[in-house]
C-alpha positions as CSV (number, residue, x, y, z in Angstrom):
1,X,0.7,-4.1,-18.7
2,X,1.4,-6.6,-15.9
3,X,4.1,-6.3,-13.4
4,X,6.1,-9.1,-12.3
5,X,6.0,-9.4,-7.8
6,X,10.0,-7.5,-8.0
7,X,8.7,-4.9,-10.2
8,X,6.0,-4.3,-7.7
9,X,8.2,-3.9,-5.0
10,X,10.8,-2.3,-6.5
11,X,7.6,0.3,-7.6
12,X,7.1,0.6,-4.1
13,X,9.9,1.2,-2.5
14,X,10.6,3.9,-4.9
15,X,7.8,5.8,-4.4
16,X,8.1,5.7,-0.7
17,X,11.9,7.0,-1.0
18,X,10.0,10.2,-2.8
19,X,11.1,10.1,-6.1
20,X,8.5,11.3,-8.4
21,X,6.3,9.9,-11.2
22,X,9.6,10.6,-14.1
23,X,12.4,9.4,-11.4
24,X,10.4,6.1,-10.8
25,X,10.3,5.7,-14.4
26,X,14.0,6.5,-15.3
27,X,15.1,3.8,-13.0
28,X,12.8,1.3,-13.8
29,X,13.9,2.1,-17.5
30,X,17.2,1.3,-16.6
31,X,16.7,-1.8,-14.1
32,X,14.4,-3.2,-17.0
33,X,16.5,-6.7,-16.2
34,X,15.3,-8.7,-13.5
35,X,18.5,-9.4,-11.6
36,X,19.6,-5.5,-12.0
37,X,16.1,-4.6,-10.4
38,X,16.3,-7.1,-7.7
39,X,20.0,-6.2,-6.8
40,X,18.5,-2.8,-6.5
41,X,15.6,-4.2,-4.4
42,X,18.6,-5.8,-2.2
43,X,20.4,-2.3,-1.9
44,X,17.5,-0.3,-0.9
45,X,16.5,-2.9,1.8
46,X,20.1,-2.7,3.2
47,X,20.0,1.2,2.8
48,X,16.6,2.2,4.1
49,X,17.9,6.0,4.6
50,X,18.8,6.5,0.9
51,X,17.8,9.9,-0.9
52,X,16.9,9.9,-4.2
53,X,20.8,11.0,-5.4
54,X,22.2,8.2,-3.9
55,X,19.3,5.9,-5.2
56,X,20.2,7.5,-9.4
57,X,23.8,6.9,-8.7
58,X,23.5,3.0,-7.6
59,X,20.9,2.3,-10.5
60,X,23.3,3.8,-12.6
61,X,26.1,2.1,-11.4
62,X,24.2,-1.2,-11.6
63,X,23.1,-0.2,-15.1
64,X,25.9,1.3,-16.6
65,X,28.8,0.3,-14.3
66,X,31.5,2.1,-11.8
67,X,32.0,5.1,-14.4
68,X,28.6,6.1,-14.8
């Protein structure tokens, strides 16, 4: 499987924010589309201290949207 360069770096900054192997993959499942994984990118560069709950509730949000 090849990864596109935001899928890489979305990969990455996931793993350095701790979430584990099965978190990674949930969110990735659910940012599959480009621009949902690259607003994501865009959050978690403009929130560098956010902990994996707050990282489940904006991919959900950006998923799902506000009442997810």
């Amino acid at each position: 499987m090849e990864f596109s360069n935001w899928q890489k770096e979305l990969l990455g900054l996931l793993c350095e924010k701790g979430l584990s192997r099965e978190d990674v993959y949930s969110v990735m499942l659910v940012l599959s589309r480009q621009e949902l994984g690259e607003s994501m990118l865009f959050w978690l560069k403009e929130n560098p201290s956010a902990d994996p709950d707050s990282i489940f509730q904006k991919a959900g949000t950006l998923a799902f949207g506000e009442r997810s």
